[in-house]
mmCIF file of the C-alpha atoms, coordinates in Angstrom:
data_MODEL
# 
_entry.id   MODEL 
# 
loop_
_atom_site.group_PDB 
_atom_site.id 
_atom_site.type_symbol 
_atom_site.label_atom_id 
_atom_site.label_alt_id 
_atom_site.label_comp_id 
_atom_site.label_asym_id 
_atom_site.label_entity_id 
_atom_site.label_seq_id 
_atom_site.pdbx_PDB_ins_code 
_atom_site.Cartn_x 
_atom_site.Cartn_y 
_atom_site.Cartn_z 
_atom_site.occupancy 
_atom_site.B_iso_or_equiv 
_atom_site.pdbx_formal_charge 
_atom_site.auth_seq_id 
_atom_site.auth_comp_id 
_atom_site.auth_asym_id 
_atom_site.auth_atom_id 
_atom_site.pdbx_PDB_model_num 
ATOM 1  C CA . UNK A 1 1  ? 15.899  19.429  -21.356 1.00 0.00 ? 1  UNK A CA 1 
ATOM 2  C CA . UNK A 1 2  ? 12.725  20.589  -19.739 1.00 0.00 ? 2  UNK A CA 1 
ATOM 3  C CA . UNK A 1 3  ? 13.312  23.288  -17.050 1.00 0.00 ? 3  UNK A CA 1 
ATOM 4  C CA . UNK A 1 4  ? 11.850  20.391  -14.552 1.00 0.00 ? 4  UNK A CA 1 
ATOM 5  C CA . UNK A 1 5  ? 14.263  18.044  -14.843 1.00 0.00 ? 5  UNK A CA 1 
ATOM 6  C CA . UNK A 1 6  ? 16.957  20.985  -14.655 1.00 0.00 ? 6  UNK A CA 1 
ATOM 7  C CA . UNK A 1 7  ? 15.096  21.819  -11.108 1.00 0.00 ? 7  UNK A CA 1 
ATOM 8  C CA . UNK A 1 8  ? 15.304  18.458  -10.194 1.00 0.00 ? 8  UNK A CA 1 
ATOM 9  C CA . UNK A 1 9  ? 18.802  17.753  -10.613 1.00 0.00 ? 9  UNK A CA 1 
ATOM 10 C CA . UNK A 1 10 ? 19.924  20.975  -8.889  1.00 0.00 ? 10 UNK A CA 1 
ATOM 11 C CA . UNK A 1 11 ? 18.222  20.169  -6.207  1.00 0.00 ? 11 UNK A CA 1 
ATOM 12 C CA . UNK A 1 12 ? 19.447  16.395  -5.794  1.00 0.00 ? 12 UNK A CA 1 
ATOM 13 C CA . UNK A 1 13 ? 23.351  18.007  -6.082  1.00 0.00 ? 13 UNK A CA 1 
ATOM 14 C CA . UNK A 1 14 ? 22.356  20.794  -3.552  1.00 0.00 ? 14 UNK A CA 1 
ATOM 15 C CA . UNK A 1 15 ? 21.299  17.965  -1.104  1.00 0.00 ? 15 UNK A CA 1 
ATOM 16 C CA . UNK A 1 16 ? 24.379  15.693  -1.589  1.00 0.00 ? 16 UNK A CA 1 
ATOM 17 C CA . UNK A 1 17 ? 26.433  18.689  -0.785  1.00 0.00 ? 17 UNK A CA 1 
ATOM 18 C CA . UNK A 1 18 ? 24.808  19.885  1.863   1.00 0.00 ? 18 UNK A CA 1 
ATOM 19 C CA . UNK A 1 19 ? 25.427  16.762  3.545   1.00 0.00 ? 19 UNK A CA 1 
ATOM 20 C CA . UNK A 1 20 ? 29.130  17.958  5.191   1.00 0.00 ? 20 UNK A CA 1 
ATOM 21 C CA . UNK A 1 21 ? 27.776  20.841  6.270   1.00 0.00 ? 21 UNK A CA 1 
ATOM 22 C CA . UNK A 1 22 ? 25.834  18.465  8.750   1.00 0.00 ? 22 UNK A CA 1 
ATOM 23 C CA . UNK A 1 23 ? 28.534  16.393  9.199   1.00 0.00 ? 23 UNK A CA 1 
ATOM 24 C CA . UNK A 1 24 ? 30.115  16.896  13.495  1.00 0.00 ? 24 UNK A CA 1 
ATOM 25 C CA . UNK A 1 25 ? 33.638  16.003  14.203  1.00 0.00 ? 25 UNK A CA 1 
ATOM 26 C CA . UNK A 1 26 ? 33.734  12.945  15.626  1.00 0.00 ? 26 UNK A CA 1 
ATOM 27 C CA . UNK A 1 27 ? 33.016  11.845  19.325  1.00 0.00 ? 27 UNK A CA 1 
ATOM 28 C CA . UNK A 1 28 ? 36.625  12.352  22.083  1.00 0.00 ? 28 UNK A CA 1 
ATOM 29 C CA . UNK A 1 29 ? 37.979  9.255   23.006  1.00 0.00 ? 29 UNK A CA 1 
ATOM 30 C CA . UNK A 1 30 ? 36.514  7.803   26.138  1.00 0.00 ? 30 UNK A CA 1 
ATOM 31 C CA . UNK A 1 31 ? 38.764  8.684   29.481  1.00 0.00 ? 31 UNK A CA 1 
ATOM 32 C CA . UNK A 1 32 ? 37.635  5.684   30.672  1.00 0.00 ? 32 UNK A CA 1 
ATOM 33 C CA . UNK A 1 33 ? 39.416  3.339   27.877  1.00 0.00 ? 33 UNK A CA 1 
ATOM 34 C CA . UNK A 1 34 ? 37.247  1.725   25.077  1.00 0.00 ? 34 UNK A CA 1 
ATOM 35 C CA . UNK A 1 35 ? 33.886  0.635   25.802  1.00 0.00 ? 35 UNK A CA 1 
ATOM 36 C CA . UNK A 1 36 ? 32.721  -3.385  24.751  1.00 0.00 ? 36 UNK A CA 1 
ATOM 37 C CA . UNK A 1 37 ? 30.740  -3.374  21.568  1.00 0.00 ? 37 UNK A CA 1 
ATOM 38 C CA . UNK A 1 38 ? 27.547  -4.608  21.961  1.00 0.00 ? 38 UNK A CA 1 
ATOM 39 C CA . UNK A 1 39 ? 26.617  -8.193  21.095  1.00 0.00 ? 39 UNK A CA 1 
ATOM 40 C CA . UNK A 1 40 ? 24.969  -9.542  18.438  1.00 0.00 ? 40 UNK A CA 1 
ATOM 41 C CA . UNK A 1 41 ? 21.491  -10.152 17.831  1.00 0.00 ? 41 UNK A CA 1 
ATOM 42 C CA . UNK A 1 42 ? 22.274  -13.432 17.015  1.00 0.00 ? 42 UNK A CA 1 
ATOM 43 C CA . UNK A 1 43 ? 20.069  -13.651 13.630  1.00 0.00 ? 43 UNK A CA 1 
ATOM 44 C CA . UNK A 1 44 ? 22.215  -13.724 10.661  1.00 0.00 ? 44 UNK A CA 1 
ATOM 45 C CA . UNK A 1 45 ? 20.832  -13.016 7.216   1.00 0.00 ? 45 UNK A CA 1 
ATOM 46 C CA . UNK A 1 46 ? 22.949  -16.039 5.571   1.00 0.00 ? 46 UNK A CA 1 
ATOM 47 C CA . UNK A 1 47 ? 20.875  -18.350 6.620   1.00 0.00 ? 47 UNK A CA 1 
ATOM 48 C CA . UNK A 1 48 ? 17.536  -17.578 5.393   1.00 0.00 ? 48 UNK A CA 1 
ATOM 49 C CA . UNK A 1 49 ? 18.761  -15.889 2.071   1.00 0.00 ? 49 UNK A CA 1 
ATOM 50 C CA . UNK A 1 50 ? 17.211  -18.392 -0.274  1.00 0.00 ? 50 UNK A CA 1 
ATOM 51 C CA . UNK A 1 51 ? 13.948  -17.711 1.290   1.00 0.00 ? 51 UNK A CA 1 
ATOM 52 C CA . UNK A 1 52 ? 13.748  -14.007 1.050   1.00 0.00 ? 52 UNK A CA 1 
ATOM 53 C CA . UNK A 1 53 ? 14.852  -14.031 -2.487  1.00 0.00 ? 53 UNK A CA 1 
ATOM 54 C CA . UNK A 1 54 ? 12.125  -16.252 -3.708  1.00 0.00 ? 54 UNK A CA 1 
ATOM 55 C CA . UNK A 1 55 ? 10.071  -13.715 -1.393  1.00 0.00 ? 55 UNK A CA 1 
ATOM 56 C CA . UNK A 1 56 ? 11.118  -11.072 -3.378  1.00 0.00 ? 56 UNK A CA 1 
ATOM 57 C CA . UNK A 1 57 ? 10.985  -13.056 -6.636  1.00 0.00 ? 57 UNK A CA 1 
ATOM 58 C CA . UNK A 1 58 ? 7.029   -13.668 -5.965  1.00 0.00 ? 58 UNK A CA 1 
ATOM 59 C CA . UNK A 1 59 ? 6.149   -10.257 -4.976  1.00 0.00 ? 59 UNK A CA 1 
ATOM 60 C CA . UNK A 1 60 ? 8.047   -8.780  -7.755  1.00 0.00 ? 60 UNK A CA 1 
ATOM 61 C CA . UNK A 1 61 ? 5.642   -10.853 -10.017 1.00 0.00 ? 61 UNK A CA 1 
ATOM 62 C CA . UNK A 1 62 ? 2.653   -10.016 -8.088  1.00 0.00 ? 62 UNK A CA 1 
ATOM 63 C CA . UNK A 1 63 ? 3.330   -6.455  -8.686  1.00 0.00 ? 63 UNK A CA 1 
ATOM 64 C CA . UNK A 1 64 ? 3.792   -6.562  -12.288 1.00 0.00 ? 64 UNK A CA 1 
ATOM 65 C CA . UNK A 1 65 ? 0.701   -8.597  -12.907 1.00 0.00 ? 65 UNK A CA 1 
ATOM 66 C CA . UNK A 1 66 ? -0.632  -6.580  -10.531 1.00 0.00 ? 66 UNK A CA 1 
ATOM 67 C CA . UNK A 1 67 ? 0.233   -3.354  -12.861 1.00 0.00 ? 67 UNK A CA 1 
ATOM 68 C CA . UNK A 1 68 ? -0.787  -5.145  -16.458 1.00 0.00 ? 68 UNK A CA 1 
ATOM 69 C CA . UNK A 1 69 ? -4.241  -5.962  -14.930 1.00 0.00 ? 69 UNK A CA 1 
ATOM 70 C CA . UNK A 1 70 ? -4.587  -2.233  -13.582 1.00 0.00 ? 70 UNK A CA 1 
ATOM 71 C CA . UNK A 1 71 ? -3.596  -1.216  -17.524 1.00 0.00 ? 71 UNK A CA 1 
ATOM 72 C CA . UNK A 1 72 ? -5.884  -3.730  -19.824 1.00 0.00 ? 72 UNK A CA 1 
ATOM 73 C CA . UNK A 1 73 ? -8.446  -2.267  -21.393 1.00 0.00 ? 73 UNK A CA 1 
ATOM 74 C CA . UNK A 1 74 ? -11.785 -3.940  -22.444 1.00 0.00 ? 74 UNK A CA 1 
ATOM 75 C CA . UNK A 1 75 ? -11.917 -4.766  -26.693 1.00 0.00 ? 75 UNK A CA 1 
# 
């Protein structure tokens, strides 16, 4: 293992542990009894699902062909 990658992984553990020390207790209970959630936004993900994926489907191949053109070289 280069001494790089041996870098890098220390410091990805150092920053997943780190993450309690940042951690507060949480928030008192309100005196004034629970508060109302807020509504919401009213735009669900469901129903548009089939569209984003063939979004994601076409710009996944974009990319790619994107990356062989970038990495042809002339005969």
């Amino acid at each position: 293992m280069k001494i790089e990658s041996n870098k890098f992984y220390f410091l990805i553990i150092f920053l997943f542990g780190i993450m309690n020390a940042f951690a507060g207790d949480p928030p008192a209970p309100s005196p004034f009894g629970r508060k109302k959630p807020p509504p919401p936004p009213g735009l669900p993900i469901d129903e548009n699902i089939f569209i984003l994926m063939m979004i994601a489907v076409l710009f996944g191949i974009y990319i790619i062909y994107d990356f062989k053109l970038k990495t042809k070289t002339p005969i």
